[in-house]
N, C-alpha and C positions, 0 to 999 in steps of 0.2 A: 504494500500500500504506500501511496505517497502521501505527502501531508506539506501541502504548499500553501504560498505566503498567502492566496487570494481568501484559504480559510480567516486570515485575520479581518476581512471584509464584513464578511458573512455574520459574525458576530454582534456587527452595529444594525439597526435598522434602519436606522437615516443614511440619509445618501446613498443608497444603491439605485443603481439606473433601474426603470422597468421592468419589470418581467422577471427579474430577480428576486430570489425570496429568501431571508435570511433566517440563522439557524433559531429553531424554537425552541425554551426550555423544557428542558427533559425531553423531548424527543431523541433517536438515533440520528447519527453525525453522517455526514457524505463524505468520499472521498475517493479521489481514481483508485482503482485496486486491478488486480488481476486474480481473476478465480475459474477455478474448476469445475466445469458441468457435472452435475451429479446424476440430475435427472430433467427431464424436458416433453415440455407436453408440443412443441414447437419444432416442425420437420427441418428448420434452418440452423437446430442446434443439436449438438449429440452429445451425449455421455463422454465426460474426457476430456470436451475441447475444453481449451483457454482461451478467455475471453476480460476481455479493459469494460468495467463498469464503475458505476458510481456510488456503490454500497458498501463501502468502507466502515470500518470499526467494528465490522461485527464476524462471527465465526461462518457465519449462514446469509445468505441472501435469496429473496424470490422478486427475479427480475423481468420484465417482458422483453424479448427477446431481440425489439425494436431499439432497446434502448440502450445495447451491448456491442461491441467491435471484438469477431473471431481474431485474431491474434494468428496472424503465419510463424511459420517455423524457419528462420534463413538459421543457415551454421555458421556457427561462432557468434552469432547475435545473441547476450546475453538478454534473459526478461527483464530485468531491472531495466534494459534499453526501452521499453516499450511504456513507462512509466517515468522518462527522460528525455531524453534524445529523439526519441520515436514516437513521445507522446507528448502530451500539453505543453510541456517547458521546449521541448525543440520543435514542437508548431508552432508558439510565441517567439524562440529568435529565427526561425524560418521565416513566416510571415514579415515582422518587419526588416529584415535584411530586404528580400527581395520583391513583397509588394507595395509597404510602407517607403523604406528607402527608395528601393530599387539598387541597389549598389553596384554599381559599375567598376570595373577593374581598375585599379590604381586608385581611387580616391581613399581618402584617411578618415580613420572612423575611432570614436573613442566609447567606450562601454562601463558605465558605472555600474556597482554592483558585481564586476565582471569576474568575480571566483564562484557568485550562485552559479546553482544552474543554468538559468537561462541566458548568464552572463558566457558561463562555461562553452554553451553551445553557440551562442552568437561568434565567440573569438574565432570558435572555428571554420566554424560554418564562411564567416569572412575570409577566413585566411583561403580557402577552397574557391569561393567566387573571386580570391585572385585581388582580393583590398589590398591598399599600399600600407602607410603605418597605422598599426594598430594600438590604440591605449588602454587601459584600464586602470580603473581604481579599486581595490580591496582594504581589506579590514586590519591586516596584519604584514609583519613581513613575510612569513612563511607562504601567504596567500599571493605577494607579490613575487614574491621568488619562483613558486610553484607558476602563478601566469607563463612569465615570461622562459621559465625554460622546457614545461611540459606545455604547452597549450598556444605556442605560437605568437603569443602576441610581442610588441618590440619596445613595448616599455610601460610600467609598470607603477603605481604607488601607493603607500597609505595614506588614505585621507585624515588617518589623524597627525601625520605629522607636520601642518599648516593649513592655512587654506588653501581649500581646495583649486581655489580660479588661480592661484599661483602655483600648485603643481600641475594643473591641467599644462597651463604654461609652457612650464621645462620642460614637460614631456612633448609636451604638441609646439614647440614655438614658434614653426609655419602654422599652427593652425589647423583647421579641421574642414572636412566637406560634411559628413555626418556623425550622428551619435545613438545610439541606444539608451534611450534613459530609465533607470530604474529604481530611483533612490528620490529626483526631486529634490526640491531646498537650495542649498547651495550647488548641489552636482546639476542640477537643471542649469542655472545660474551659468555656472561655468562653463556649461556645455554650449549655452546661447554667447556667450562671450568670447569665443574658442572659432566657432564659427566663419568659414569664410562667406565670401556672397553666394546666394544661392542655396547654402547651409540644410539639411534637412534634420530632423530627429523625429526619434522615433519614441514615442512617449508611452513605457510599456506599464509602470508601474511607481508608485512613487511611496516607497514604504519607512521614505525620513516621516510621512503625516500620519504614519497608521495610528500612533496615540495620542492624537493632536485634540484638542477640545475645540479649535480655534481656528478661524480659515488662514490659509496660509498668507504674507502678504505675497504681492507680485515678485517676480523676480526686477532685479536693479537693471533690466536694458539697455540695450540702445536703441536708437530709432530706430530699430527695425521692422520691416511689414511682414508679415503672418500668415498664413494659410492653412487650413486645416483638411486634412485629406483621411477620412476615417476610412478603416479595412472592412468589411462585411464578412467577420469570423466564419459565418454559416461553408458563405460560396468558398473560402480559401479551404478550408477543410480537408475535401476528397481529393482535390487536385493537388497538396503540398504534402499531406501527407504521405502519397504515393511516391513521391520526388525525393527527400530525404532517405527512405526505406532503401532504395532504390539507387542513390546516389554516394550516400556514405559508406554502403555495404562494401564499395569497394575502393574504401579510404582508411586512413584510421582515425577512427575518432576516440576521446577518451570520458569515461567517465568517473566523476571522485565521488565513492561513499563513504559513511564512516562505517569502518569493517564491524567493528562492536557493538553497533546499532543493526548491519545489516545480520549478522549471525543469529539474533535474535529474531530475524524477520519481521520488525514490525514497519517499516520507514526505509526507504531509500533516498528523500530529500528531506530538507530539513527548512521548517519556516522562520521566519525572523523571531517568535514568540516560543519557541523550543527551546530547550538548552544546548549554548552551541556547542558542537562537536570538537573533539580535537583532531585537527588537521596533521598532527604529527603521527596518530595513527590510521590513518587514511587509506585505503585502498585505489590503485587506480585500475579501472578494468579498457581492458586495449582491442578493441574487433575490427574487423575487416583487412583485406591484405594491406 
């Protein structure tokens, strides 16, 4: 099972967009899982298969059958991939690399949040579409270090150790075509300031507000004009997902869990409001030629 940052959402009632519904007291919790056919009253599913649902936390699920993804079998794809890379977190930096951005070859793209997952998968996913320099910001050194020598990116920092709009800086001092933003506050900030003309970002998540009482103020600006180009989740879906599956199988991509989290099986990511992992005992799992 996964257990991502978007559960911290779910928890508020206010402010979620339409059609969304958040978690009620005492009721059972949602969450991407992967589980086992047992039994089926439904010809589209069999005894045995694996299948990505949203019935997480519990030992047992009774799902309709509409609302499940069979799960293929590629070798050397571990499952954890399909609750990663293969799934939510690597359709979110899928999606905006290449239908938000659009990333084109050679341009420079900076990823805050960039040791999460979706940050994890964005670096790479860039480095593949062939981006020029890449930056990120993390939490630790360990997490900078690990960026820049497992995971491709060409430089690297911790946001605690000044401001952020000054180490975006030194790392990017030409500057930036785009960015991945995940964090918000000051990394939004920087990211707009970082900015060359024409500039794009991609506004995935902004998890500096998740325990904010209070709206944020504006970011410090420049004159700059604005445009908003939203993605339509639903349509990107069938078509992206197919393309990564398909695409990375025969790269290598990597992914970090924490090994003593995962040997218990409960968690393969880990949200902002979890206790964080140590990164010193980390596993990293390596697929495709």
């Amino acid at each position: 099972m996964s257990v991502d940052p978007y559960m911290r959402e779910l928890m508020d009632q206010a402010g979620l967009p339409d059609g969304v519904s958040w978690w009620d007291l005492d009721a059972p919790l949602e969450g991407r899982t992967i589980g086992r056919v047992l039994t089926s009253a439904d010809p589209s599913l069999s005894p045995g298969d694996l299948v990505l649902h949203r019935k997480g936390w519990r030992t047992h699920g009774l799902v309709e059958a509409s609302t499940v993804r069979v799960l293929p079998r590629h070798a050397g794809v571990p499952l954890t991939a399909y609750l990663s890379v293969l799934g939510g977190t690597g359709l979110t930096a899928y999606v905006a690399l290449t239908r938000t951005l659009r990333l084109q070859p050679g341009e420079d793209l900076f990823v805050s949040a960039a040791a999460g997952g979706v940050g994890t998968a964005v670096g790479q996913f860039a480095r593949l579409v062939g981006a020029g320099r890449i930056v990120g910001s993390a939490g630790s050194p360990l997490k900078v270090e690990r960026l820049v020598k497992d995971l491709g990116f060409d430089a690297a920092f911790d946001y605690h150790d000044g401001p952020v709009s000054d180490l975006l800086t030194s790392a990017a001092p030409d500057g930036l075509d785009t960015a991945v933003e995940n964090v918000g506050g000051d990394h939004l900030e920087a990211a707009i300031g970082s900015l060359r003309d024409f500039g794009r970002i991609a506004w995935v998540g902004a998890v500096a507000q998740y325990h904010s009482s209070t709206h944020p103020r504006p970011p410090r600006a420049t004159s700059s004009t604005w445009s908003e180009s939203p993605c339509a989740w639903k349509a990107c879906w069938s078509a992206t997902t197919r393309t990564p599956s398909r695409s990375w199988r025969t790269s290598r991509s990597r992914i970090y869990a924490p090994e003593h989290w995962c040997r218990r099986k409960r968690w393969s990511t880990v949200s902002r409001t979890s206790p964080p992992p140590s990164w010193g005992r980390c596993g990293a799992t390596t697929w495709g030629r």
